[in-house]
C-alpha positions as CSV (number, residue, x, y, z in Angstrom):
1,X,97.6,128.4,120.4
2,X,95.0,125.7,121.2
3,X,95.8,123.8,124.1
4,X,95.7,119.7,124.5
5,X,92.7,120.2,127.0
6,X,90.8,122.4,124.1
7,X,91.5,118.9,121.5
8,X,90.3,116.3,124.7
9,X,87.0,118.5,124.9
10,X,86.8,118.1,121.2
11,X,87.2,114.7,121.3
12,X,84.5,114.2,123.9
13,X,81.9,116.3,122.8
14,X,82.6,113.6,119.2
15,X,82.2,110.5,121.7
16,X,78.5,112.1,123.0
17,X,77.5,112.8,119.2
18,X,78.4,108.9,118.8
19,X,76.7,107.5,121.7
20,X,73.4,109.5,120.5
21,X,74.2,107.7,116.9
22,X,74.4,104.3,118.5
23,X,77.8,103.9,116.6
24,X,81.2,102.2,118.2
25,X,83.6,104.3,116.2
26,X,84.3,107.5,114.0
27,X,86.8,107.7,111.0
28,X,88.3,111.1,110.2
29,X,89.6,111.0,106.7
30,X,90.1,114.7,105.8
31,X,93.0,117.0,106.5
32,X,90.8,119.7,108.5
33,X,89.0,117.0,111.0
34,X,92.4,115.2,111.8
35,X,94.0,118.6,112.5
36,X,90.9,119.5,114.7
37,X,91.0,117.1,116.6
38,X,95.0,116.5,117.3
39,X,96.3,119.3,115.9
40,X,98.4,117.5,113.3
41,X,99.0,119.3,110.1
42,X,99.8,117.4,107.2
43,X,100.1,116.5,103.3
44,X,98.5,113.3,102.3
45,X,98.6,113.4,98.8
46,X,97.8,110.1,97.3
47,X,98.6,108.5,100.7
48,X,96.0,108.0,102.8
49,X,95.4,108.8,106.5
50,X,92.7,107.7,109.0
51,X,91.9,108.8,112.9
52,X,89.5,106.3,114.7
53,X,88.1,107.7,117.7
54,X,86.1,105.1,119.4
55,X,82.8,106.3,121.4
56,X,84.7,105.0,125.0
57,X,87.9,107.3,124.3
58,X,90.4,105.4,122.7
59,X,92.1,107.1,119.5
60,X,93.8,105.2,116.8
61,X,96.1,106.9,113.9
62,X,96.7,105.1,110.6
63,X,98.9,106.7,108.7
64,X,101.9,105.9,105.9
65,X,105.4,104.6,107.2
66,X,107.2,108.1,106.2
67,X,105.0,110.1,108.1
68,X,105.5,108.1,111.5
69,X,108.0,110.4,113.1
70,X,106.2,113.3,111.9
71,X,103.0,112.6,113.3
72,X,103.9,112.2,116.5
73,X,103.3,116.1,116.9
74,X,99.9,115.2,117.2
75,X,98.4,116.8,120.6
76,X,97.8,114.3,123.6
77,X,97.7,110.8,121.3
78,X,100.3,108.2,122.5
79,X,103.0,107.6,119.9
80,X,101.9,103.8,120.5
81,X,98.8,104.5,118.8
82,X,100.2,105.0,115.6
83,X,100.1,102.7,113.4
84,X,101.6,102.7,109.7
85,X,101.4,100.7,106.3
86,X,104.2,100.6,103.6
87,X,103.3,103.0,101.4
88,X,101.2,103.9,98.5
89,X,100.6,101.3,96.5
90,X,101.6,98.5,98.7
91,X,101.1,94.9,98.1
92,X,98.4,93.3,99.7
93,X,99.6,92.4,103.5
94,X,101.0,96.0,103.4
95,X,98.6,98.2,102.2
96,X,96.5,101.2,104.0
97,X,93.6,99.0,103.1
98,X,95.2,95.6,104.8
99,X,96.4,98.4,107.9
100,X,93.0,99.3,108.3
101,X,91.8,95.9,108.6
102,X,94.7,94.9,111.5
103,X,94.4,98.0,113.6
104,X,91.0,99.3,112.8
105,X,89.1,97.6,115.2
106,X,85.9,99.0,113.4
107,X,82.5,97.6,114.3
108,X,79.4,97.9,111.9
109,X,77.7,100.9,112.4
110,X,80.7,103.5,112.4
111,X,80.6,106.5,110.9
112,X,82.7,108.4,108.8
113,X,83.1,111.5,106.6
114,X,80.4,112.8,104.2
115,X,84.0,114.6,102.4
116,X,85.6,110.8,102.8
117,X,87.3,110.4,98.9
118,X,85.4,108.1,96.9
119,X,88.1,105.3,96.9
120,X,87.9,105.1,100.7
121,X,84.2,105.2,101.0
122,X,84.2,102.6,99.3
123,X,86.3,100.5,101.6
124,X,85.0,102.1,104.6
125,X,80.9,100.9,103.4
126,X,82.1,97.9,103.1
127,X,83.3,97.1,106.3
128,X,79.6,98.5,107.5
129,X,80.1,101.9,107.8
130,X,77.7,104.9,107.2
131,X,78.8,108.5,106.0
132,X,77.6,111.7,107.7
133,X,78.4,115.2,109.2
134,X,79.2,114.9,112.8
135,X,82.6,116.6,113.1
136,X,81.4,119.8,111.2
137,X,78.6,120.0,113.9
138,X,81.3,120.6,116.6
139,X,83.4,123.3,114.2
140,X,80.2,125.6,113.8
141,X,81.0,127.6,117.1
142,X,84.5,128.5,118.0
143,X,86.3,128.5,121.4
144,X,87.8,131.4,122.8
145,X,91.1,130.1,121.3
146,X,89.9,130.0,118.0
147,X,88.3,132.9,118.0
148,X,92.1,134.4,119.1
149,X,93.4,132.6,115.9
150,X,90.8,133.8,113.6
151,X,91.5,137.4,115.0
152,X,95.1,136.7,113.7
153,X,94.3,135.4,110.4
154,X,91.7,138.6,110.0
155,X,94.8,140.8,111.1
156,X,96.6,139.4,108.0
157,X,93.6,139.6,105.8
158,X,93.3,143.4,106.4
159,X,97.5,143.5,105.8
160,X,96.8,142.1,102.3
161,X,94.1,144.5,101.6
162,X,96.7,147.5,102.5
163,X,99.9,146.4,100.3
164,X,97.4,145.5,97.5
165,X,95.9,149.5,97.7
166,X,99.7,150.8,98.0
167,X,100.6,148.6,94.8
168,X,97.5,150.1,93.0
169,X,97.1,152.7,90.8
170,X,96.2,153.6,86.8
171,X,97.4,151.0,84.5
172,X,99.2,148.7,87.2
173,X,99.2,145.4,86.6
174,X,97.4,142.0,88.6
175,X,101.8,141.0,88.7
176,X,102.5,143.8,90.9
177,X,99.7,142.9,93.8
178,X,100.5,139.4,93.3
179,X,103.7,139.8,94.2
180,X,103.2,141.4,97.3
181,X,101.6,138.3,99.0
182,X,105.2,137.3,100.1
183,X,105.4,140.5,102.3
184,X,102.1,139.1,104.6
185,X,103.5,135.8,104.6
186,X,106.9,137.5,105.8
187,X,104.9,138.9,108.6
188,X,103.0,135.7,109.7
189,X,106.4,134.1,109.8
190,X,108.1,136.4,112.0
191,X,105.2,137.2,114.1
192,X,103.4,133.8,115.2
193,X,104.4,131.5,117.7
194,X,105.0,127.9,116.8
195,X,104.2,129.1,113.1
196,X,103.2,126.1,110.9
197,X,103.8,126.2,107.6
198,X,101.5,123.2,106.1
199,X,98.6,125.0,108.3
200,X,99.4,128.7,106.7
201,X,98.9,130.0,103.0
202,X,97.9,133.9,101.4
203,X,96.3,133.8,98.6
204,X,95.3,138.1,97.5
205,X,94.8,140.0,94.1
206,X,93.2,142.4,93.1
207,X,90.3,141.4,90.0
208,X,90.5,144.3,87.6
209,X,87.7,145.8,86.6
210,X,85.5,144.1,83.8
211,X,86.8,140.9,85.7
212,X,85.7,142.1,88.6
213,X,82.4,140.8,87.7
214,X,83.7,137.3,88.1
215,X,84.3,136.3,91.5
216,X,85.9,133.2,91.0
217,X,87.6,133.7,87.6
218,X,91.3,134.2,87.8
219,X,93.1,137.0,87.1
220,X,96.1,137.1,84.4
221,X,100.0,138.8,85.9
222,X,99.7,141.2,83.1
223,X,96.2,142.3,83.1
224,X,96.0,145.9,84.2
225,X,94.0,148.3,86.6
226,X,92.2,150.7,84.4
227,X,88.3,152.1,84.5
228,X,85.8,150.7,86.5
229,X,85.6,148.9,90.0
230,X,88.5,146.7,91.2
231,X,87.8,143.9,94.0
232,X,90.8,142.8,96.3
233,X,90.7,139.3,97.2
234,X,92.9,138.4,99.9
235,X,92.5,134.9,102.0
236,X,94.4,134.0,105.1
237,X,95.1,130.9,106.8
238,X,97.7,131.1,109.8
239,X,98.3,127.9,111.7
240,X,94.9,126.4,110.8
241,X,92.7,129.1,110.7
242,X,91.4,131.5,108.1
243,X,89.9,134.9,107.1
244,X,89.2,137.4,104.4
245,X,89.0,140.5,103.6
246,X,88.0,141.9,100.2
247,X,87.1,145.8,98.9
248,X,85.5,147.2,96.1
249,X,88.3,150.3,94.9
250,X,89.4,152.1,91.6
251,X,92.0,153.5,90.0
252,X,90.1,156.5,87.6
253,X,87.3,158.7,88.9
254,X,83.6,157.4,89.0
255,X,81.0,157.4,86.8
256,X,77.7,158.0,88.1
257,X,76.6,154.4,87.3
258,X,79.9,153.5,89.5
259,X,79.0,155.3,92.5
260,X,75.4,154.3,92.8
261,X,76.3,150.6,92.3
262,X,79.0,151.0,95.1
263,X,76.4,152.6,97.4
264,X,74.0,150.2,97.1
265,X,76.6,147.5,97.7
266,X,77.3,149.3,101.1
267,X,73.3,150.1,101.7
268,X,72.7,145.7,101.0
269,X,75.9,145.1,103.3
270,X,75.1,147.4,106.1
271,X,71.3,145.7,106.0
272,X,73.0,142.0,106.6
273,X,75.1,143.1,109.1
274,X,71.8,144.9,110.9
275,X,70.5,141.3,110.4
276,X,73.6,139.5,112.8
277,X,72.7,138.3,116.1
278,X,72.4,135.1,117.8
279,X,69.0,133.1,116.7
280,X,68.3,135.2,113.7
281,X,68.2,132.1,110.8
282,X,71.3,132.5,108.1
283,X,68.1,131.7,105.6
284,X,66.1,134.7,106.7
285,X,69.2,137.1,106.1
286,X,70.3,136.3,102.9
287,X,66.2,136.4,101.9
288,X,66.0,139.9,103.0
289,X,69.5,141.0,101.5
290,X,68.1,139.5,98.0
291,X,64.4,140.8,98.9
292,X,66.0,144.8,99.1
293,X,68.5,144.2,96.0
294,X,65.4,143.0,93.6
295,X,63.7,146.3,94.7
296,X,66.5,148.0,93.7
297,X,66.8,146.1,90.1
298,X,69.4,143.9,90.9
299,X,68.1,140.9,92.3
300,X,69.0,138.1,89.4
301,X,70.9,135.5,89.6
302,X,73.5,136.8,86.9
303,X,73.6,139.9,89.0
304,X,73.8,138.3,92.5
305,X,75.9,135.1,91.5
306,X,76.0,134.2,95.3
307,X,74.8,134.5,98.7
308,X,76.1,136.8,101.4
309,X,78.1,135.0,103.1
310,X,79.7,131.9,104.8
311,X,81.7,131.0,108.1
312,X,84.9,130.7,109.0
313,X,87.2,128.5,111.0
314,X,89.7,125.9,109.7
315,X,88.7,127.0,106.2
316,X,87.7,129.8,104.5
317,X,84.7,128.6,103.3
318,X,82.6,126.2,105.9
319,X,79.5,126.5,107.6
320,X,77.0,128.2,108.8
321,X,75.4,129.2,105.4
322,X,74.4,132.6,104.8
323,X,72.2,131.3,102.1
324,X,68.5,130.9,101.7
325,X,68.5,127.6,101.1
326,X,70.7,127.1,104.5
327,X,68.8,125.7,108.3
328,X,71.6,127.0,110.1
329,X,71.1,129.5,113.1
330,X,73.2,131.8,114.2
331,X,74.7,131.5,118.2
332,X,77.7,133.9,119.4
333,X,81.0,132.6,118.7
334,X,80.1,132.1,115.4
335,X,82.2,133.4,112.3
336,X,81.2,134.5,109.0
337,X,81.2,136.8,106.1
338,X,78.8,139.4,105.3
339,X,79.6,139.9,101.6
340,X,76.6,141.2,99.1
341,X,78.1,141.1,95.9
342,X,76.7,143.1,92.7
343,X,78.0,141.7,89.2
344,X,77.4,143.6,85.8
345,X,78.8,141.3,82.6
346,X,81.5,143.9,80.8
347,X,81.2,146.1,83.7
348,X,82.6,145.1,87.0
349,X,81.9,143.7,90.4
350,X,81.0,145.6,93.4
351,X,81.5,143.5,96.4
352,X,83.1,144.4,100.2
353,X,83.4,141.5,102.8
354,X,84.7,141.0,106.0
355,X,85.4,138.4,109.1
356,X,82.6,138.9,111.1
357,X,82.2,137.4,114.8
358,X,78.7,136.7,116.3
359,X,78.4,138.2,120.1
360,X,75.7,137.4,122.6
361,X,73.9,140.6,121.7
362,X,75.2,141.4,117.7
363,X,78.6,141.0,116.2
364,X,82.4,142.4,116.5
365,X,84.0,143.1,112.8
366,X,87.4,141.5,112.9
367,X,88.4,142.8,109.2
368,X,88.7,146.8,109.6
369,X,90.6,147.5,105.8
370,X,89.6,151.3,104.6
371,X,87.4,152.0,102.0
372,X,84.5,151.1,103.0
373,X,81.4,153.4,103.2
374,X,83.4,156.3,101.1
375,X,84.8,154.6,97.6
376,X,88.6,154.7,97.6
377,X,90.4,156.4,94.4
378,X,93.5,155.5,94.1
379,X,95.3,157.2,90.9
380,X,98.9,158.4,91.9
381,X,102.2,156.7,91.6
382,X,104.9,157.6,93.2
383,X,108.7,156.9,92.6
384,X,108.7,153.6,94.8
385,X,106.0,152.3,93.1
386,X,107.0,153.1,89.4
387,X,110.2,151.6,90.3
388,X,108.6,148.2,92.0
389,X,106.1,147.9,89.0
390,X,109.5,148.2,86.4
391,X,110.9,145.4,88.5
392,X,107.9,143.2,88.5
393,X,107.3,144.0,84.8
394,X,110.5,142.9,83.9
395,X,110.8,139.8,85.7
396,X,107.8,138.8,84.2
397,X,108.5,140.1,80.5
398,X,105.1,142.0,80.9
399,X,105.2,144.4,78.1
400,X,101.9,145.9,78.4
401,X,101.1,149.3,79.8
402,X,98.0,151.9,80.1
């Protein structure tokens, strides 16, 4: 659990970035900043919600009416700083906009969030502000705390990756895996302190084989594991903070076209992690993971789709970049994902990736889930899951079978 003195140093190290900015004030519009910085989970929907943080200290919260009570969860901010509007819309006098106006305070020069919606940038440049990145600065390296919370979420992650490989097998269906995402969230219920449910979601499946080959399609309930590789896909976010962990299986034997492609997804995964260590550039990895894979025939973009991999913190995807087009540089108490991913159109996917942790002298996996170097056939079905697989069939009315 973060502590209030972990969400004070936060809120300092923001007041230094704005002192070296020359700017009075900072507005944090987006869920993930405001819960960074107080710890105050929340769902706006159309209502909006602003945190000023001025560059001496002081912290304001606008926020709607209804969500008064609520927010005074938020870590070491006095409930007298809250301040509320009517609701949304509100007639003039009343309205967030007319709010931000009275209790505001906001001099020219502010800044506020490059992610700010367009409807509120709008308000916000009037008034003389100026959008950019300062918040995600501070989020690139994790505390010890974090890094704790991230090891939980990674924990999960692995979970998922289990119940979707004991729900696998010749001609299951997507339903069946699916289905088992209320057993991890079960878990993260009964197992975390303070437990947050607006802060905590699983999202897992397992991306049958030709589907496999898109990462970011979406799989149907009924569509079934058959020939080829599969891809799990399971996402964690517990109390704020998020992992994955995703493996490359299958559910018949391999071809010999299979088993190469899986090997030299291990071979370009086991090169980026090689690469991990503070100071190496996030540019310079992904360059040699792409470099090796066009030496091996599969360096196009059709067959590469993506770049190895991303951080980690209060979302699943967030900086650094493991791209080639990225500036970031690693340090230790970083998080990312080393995931080389090799797509083949009518084929599959081939892709493993994990929660990785930078150290002062390399990196600490986080995500251990089997199957890694050695691919992972899973073919049998015994009588618990024939009888789970009737059940989700029939809720379903999936009539489909191998």
């Amino acid at each position: 659990m973060i502590q209030d003195r972990e969400y004070l140093a936060r809120r300092r190290r923001l007041q230094q970035l704005l002192v070296r900015q020359g700017a009075r004030h900072f507005v944090a519009t987006a869920a993930e900043s405001i819960y960074y910085l107080c710890g105050a989970s929340f769902e706006a929907l159309e209502r909006p919600f602003f945190l000023i943080l001025s560059s001496d200290g002081g912290l304001r919260f606008i926020v709607p009416q209804l969500e008064r009570e609520h927010l005074k969860k938020a870590r070491a901010v006095d409930p007298h700083a809250i301040h509320c509007y009517r609701d949304y819309p509100a007639p003039d006098g009343q309205c967030w906009h007319s709010a931000l106006l009275e209790y505001g305070g906001l001099e020219p020069g502010f800044i506020y969030e490059d992610s700010c919606p367009m409807a509120l940038a709008q308000v916000l440049a009037g008034l003389g502000g100026r959008h950019q990145q300062l918040i995600e600065q501070l989020r690139l390296v994790k505390s010890p705390a974090e890094i704790q919370m991230i090891r939980r979420a990674a924990h999960y992650a692995d979970m998922g990756v289990q119940e979707l490989f004991r729900h696998s097998y010749y001609g299951a269906t997507v339903a069946e895996g699916f289905a088992r995402s209320s057993k991890v969230m079960q878990a993260i219920i009964r197992e975390t302190p303070h437990w947050d449910a607006l802060s905590t979601r699983v999202l897992m499946a397992s991306f049958p084989a030709p589907l496999s080959a898109q990462p970011h399609s979406v799989p149907a309930v009924d569509d079934l594991l058959l020939d080829g590789p599969h891809v799990t896909l399971v996402l964690t976010r517990v109390n704020g903070y998020a992992a994955e962990s995703e493996r490359t299986y299958f559910t018949a034997p391999l071809t010999s076209t299979e088993r190469q492609l899986f090997e030299l997804m291990v071979r370009a995964r086991q090169l980026g992690l090689s690469l991990l260590h503070p100071g190496r550039s996030c540019a310079e990895i992904d360059a040699r993971v792409n470099q090796f894979l066009a030496v091996e025939g599969m360096g196009t973009p059709h067959q590469r789709l993506h770049r190895i991999g991303h951080g980690f913190g209060l979302g699943n995807h967030e900086g650094p970049w493991l791209a080639e087009g990225s500036e970031d540089v690693l340090q230790a108490g970083m998080l990312v994902s080393i995931e080389p991913g090799l797509y083949v159109e009518g084929h599959g996917g081939y892709r493993h990736s994990d929660t990785v942790l930078i150290t002062d002298d390399g990196y600490e996996l986080l995500t251990r889930a089997p199957g890694i170097e050695t691919p992972l056939v899973l073919r049998r079905r015994n009588v618990k899951q024939r009888l789970f697989g009737h059940l989700v069939r029939r809720s379903l009315g999936i009539t489909r079978s191998a």
